[in-house]
KEMAR-244211 format. One record per residue (C-alpha): x, y, z. Coordinates in steps of 0.25 Angstrom, whole numbers. Example, Ala and Ser with C-alpha at 12.3 -4.5 7.8 and 13.67 -1.06 7.14 Angstrom:
BEGIN
+-------+-------+-------+
:     x :     y :     z :
+-------+-------+-------+
:    49 :   -18 :    31 :
:    55 :    -4 :    29 :
+-------+-------+-------+
END
This chain:
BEGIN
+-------+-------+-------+
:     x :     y :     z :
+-------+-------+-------+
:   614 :   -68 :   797 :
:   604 :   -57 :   802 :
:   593 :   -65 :   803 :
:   602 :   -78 :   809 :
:   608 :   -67 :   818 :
:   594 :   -59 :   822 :
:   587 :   -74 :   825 :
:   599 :   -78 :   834 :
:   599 :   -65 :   843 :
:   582 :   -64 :   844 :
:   584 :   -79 :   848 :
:   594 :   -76 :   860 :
:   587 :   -65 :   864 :
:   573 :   -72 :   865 :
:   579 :   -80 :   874 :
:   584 :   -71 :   884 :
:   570 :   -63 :   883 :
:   564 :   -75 :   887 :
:   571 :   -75 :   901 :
:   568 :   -59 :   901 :
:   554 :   -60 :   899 :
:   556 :   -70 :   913 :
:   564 :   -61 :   919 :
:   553 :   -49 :   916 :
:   541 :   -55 :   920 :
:   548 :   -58 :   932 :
:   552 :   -45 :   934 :
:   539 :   -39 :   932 :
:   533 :   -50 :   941 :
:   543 :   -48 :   953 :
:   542 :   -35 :   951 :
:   526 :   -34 :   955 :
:   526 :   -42 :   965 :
:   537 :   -34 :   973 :
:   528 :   -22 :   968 :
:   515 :   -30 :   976 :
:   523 :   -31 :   987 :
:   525 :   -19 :   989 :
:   513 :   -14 :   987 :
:   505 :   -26 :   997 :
:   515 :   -21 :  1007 :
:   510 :    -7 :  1006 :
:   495 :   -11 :  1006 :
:   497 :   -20 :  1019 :
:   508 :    -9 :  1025 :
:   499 :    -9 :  1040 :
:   497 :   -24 :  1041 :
:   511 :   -27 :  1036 :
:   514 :   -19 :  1049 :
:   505 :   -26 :  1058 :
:   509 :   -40 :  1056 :
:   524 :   -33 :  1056 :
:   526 :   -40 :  1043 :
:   537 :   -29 :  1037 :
:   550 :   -39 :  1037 :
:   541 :   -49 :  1029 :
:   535 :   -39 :  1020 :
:   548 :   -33 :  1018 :
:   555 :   -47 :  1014 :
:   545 :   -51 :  1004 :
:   546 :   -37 :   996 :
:   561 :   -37 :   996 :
:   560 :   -51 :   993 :
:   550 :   -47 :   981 :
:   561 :   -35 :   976 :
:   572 :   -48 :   977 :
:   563 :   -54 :   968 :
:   564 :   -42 :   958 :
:   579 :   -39 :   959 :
:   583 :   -52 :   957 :
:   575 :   -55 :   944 :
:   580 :   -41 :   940 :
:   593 :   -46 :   941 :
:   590 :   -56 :   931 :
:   584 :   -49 :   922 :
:   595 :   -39 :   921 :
:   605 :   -52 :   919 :
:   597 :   -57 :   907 :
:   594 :   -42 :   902 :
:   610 :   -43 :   904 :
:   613 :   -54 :   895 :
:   603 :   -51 :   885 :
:   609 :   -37 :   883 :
:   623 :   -43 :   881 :
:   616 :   -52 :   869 :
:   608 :   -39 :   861 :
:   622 :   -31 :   863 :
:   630 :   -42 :   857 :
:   620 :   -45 :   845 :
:   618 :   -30 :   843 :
:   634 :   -28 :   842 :
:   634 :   -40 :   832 :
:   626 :   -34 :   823 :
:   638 :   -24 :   819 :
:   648 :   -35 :   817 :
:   639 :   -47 :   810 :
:   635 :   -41 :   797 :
:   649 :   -38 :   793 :
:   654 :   -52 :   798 :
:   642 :   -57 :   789 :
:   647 :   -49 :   777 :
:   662 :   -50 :   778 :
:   666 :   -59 :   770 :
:   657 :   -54 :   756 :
:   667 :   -41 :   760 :
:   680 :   -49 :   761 :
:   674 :   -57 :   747 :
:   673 :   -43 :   741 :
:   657 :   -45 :   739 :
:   654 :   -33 :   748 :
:   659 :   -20 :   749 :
:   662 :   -13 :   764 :
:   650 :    -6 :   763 :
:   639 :   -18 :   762 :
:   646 :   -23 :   776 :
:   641 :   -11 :   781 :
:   627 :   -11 :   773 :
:   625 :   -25 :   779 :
:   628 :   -22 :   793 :
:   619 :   -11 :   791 :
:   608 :   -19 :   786 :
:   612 :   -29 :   798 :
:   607 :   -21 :   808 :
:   595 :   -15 :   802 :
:   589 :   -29 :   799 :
:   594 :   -34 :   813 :
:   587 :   -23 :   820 :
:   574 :   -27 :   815 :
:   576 :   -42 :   817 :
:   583 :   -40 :   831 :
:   571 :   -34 :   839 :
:   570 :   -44 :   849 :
:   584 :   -43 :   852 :
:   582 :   -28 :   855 :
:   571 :   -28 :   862 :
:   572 :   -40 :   869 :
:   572 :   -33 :   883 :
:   560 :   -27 :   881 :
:   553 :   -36 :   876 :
:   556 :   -46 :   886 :
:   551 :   -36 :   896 :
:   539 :   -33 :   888 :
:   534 :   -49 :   887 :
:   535 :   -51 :   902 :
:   525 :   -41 :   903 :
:   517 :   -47 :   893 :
:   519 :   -59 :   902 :
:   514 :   -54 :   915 :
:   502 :   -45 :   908 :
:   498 :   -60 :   900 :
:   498 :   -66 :   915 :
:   490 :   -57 :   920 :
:   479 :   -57 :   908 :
:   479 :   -71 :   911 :
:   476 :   -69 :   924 :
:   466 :   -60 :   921 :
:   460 :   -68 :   911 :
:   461 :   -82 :   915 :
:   448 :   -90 :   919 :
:   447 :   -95 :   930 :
:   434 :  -102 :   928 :
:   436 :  -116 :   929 :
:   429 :  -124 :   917 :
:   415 :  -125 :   919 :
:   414 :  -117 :   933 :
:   402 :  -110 :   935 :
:   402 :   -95 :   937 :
:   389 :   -87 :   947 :
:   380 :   -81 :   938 :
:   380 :   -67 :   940 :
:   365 :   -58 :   937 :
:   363 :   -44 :   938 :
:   350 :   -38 :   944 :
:   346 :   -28 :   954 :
:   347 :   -39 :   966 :
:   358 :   -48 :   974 :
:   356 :   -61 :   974 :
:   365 :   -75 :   975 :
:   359 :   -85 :   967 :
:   364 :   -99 :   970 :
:   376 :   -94 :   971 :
:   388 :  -105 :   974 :
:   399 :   -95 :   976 :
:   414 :  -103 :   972 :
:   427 :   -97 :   974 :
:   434 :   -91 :   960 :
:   442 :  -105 :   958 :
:   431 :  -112 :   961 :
:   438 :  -122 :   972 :
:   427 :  -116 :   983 :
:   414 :  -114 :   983 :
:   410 :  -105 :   995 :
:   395 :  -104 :   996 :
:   384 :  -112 :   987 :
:   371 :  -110 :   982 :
:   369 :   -96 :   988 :
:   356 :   -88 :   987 :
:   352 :   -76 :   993 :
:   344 :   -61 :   988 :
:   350 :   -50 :   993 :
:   336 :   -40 :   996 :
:   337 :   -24 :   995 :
:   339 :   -21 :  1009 :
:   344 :   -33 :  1015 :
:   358 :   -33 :  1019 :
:   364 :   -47 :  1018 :
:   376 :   -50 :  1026 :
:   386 :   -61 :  1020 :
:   392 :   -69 :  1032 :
:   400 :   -81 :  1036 :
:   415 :   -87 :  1039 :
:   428 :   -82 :  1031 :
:   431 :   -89 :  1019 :
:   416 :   -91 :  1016 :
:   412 :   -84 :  1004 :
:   407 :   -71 :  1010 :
:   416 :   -62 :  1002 :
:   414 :   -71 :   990 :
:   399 :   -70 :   989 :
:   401 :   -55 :   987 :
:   412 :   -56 :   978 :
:   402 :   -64 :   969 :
:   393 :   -54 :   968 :
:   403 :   -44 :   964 :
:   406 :   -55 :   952 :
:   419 :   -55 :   958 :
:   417 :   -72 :   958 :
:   409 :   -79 :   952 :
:   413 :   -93 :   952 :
:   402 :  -102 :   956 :
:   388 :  -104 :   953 :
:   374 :   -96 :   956 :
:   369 :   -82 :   953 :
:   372 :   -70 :   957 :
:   362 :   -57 :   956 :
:   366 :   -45 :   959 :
:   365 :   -30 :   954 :
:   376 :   -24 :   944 :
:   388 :   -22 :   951 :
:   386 :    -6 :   949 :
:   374 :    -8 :   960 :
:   383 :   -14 :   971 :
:   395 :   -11 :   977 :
:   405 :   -21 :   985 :
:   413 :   -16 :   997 :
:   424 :   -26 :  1003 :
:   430 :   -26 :  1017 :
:   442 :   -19 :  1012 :
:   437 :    -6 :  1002 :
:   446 :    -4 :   990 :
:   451 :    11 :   992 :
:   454 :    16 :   977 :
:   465 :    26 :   974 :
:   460 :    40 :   974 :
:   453 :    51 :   982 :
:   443 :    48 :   993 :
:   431 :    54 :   983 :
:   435 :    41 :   974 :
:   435 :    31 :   987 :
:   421 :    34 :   989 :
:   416 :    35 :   975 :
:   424 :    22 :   971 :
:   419 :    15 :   963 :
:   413 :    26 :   954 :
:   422 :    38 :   957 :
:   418 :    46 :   945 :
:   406 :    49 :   953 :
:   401 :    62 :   957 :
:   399 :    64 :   972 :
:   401 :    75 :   981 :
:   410 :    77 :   991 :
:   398 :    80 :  1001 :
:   391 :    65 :   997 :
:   405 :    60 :  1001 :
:   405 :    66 :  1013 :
:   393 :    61 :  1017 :
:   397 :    46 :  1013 :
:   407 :    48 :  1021 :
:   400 :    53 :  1034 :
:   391 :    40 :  1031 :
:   404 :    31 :  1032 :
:   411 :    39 :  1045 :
:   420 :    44 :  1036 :
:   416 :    60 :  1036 :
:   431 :    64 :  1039 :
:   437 :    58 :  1029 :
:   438 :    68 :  1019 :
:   443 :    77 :  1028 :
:   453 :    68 :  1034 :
:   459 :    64 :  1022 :
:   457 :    76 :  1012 :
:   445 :    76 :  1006 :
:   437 :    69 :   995 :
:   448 :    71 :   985 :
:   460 :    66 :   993 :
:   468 :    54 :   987 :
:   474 :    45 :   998 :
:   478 :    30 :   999 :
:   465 :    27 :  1005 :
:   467 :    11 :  1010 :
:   477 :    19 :  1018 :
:   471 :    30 :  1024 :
:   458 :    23 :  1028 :
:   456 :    13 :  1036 :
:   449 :     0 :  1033 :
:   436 :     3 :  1041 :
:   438 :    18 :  1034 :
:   439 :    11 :  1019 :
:   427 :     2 :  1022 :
:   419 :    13 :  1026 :
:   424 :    23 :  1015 :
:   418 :    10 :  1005 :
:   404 :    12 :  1011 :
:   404 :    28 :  1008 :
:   406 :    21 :   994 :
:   395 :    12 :   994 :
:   386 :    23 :  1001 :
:   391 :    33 :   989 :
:   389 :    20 :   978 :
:   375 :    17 :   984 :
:   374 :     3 :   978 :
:   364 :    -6 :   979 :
:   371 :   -16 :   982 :
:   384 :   -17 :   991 :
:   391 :   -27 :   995 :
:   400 :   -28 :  1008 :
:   411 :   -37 :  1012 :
:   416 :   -33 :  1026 :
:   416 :   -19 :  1022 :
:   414 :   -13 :  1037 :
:   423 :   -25 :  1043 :
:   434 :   -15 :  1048 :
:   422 :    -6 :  1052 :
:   414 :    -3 :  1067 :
:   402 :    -7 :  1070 :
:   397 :     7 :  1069 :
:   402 :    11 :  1056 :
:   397 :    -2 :  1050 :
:   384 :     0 :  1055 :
:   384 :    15 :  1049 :
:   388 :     9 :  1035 :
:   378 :    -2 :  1035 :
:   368 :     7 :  1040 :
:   373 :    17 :  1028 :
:   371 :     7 :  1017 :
:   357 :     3 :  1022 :
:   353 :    16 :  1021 :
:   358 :    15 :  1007 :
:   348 :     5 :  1003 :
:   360 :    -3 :   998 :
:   359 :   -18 :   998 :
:   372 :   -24 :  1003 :
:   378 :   -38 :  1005 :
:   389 :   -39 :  1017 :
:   398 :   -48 :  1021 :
:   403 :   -47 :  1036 :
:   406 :   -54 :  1048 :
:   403 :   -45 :  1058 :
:   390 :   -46 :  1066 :
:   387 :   -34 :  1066 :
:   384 :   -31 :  1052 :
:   372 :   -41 :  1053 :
:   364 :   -30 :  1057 :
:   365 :   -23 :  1045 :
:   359 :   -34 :  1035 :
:   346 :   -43 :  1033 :
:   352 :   -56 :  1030 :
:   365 :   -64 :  1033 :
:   371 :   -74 :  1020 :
:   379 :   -83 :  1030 :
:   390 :   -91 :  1023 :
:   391 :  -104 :  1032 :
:   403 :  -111 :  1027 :
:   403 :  -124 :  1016 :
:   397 :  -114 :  1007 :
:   383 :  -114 :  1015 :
:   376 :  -100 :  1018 :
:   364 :   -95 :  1025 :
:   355 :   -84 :  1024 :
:   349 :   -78 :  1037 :
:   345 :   -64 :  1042 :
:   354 :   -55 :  1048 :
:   345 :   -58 :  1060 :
:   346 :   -72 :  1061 :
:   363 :   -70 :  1056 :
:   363 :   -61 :  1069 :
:   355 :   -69 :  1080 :
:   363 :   -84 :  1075 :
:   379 :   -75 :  1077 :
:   373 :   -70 :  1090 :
:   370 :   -84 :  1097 :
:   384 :   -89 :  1088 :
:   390 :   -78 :  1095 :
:   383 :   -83 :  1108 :
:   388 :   -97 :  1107 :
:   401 :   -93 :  1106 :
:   403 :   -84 :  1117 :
:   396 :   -97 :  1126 :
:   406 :  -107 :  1120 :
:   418 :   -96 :  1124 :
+-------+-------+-------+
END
C-alpha cells in the first residue's frame, strides 16, 4: 500500500509541476522584459522626450507589468491547488496505515501497539519515497531556470554557419591588408562588397567612404574578427596593437582615471599625463568640473556625445596603438576639434583607418576606399576623392 500510495501521489504531483514549470518560465521570462523596459526607457529618457513619446512609453510598461501580474495570478492558482493535494496526502498518511492494519487487530493477529509501530514505520518510509511531492515547488521553480539558462547556452553555442559556407581567413603580422576579401553579412543572404584588395601603408591614412547600407561599418568589424563570413584574407596585427573607436564610445562604470585608461585600467599613469591628454582632447576642465580623476559618475549622462567621443581619443592618445580604427568617432564633433584630433594622432605616428561622410576629414588621409554600391569599390587619393565631390557638389548646386 506504501509504495502503490507513494507512485499514485509523485504521479499527480508531476503533473501539476509540469504546468509550474510553464508557469515559471514565464514568470521569469515576463518578468525580464518588464525589467528591459524599464531600463531602455531610462537609457532613451531625452529622446523619449523629444518625440513627446511618454503616453506610448508608459502604456507599453504597464502593459509589460499586466503581463506579470496576470501570469502571477496563475501561478498562485496552480501553486493554490497543488497545496490543497500535498496537505491532503500528508494528512492521509496518519489515517492509512491503521486503515491497512485493522482488520489483523479486530482478527486478533496484532496487538494495539504494532498499529502504532506500522504507522510509525508508514511515515518514515513515505518520507524518503515522497520527495517529489514535498519539494515539488521548488523544484518546478528550479527546472524553469534550467530552462531559460539551456536557451541561452544554445543561443550562445549554436552554429550559425550554414554547411559548407566559407569563413575570411584571418593572418596575423605587423601590417593591414584585405586580401580578396568578399565580405558577406553573418547569415549569408548578402554579400556587400567582393573581391577586395587593398594595403594599408605606415602613414597613409585611408578613409572608407560610400552610401548607407553599404558595408562601411562591416569592413571594419571584419577586421575586428567581429564577422567573418565570406571569403578572402585578412592580415592584420594582433588585436593588442590596435584599438576600434565607434561613433558612440562605450563609458564603463567607474571613475574618470578608468574611462581613460579603458581598456587596461590596471595601468599605472599619472594624474599629470592625464591632464595633458586631456588638454590635447579640449577637455583640460574636466577634472576640475566634475571632481577629479577619482570621481565616479554615470558618465553617458554627464558628457555629451561630442564630450564622449573626444574623451575616446585621450584614450587612444594614452593607448598609443599602432593601429586605430575609426567609425564616425568625430561625427558629433566641429570642424575645429576634429582637425585637432586628427592632427593628434598623426603626430602619434599611428596608422588609422576611418569611416566618415563628412568632407572635411578627406583632408586628413592619403587615400579614399570608396564603396560604390552592387558590391563594387574603388580606390583613389584623397586628392582625387576631394577634386571628383567638388565638381559633384558643383553639378548639384547648377541643376538647383
Amino acid at each position: 500500500m506504501l509504495v502503490v500510495y507513494a507512485i499514485a501521489g509523485t504521479t499527480i504531483t508531476v503533473i501539476f509541476g509540469k504546468r509550474l514549470i510553464g508557469l515559471n518560465f514565464n514568470q521569469l521570462r515576463r518578468e525580464a522584459d518588464f525589467r528591459y523596459g524599464l531600463v531602455h526607457v531610462r537609457d532613451n529618457a531625452e529622446a523619449i522626450a523629444f518625440y513627446r513619446g511618454e503616453e506610448q512609453e508608459s502604456t507599453q510598461v504597464k502593459n509589460r507589468f499586466v503581463e506579470v501580474i496576470r501570469n502571477f495570478g496563475l501561478l498562485i492558482g496552480w501553486q493554490r491547488n497543488l497545496d490543497y493535494f500535498t496537505t491532503g496526502y500528508g494528512y492521509l498518511v496518519i489515517i492509512l496505515p491503521s486503515l491497512v492494519v485493522a482488520p489483523r487487530y479486530f482478527s486478533g493477529e496484532l496487538e494495539f501497539g504494532d498499529i502504532a509501530q506500522a504507522g510509525f514505520a508508514f511515515r518514515q518510509v513515505l518520507d524518503s519515497l515522497s520527495v517529489v511531492v514535498d519539494e515539488i515547488e521548488r523544484l518546478s521553480a528550479f527546472a524553469a531556470g534550467v530552462s531559460r539558462l539551456g536557451a541561452l547556452d544554445e543561443s550562445l553555442t549554436e552554429d550559425v554557419t550554414p554547411t559548407g559556407a566559407s569563413i575570411i581567413d584571418t593572418v596575423e603580422d605587423n601590417r593591414l591588408a584585405l586580401e580578396h576579401l568578399s565580405l558577406q553579412t553573418p547569415n549569408y543572404q548578402r554579400t556587400l562588397v567582393e573581391d577586395l584588395s587593398i594595403s594599408i601603408e605606415p602613414g597613409a591614412g585611408l578613409m572608407i567612404v560610400g552610401n548607407s547600407g553599404l558595408g562601411k561599418s562591416s569592413i571594419l568589424r571584419s577586421i575586428a574578427g567581429l564577422w567573418n563570413s565570406g571569403t578572402g584574407k585578412i592580415v592584420r596585427p594582433d588585436l593588442s596593437e590596435m584599438l576600434f573607436l565607434p561613433q558612440r564610445p562605450y563609458m564603463i562604470l567607474g571613475t574618470l582615471r578608468s574611462q581613460l585608461l579603458y581598456p587596461n585600467t590596471s595601468r599605472e599613469v599619472s594624474d599629470s599625463e592625464l591632464q595633458q591628454v586631456l588638454e590635447q582632447v579640449n577637455l583640460g576642465d574636466l577634472p576640475d568640473r566634475l571632481g577629479g580623476f577619482d570621481a565616479e559618475l554615470d558618465w553617458g549622462d554627464v558628457l555629451s556625445l561630442g564630450e564622449q567621443q573626444r574623451l575616446a581619443f585621450a584614450r587612444l592618445l594614452l593607448t598609443r596603438p599602432r593601429y586605430a580604427i575609426l567609425d564616425e568617432a568625430t561625427s558629433a564633433l566641429d570642424l575645429k576639434n576634429e582637425g585637432n584630433l586628427y592632427n593628434q594622432l598623426k603626430a602619434a605616428s599611428t596608422v588609422y583607418v576611418s569611416v566618415g561622410h563628412r568632407s572635411s576629414l578627406v583632408h586628413y588621409h592619403d587615400n579614399v576606399l570608396e564603396l560604390t554600391g552592387d558590391r563594387q569599390w574603388r580606390i583613389i587619393t584623397a586628392a582625387e576623392y576631394a577634386q571628383s565631390n567638388q565638381i559633384g557638389q558643383i553639378e548639384r548646386s547648377s541643376d538647383g
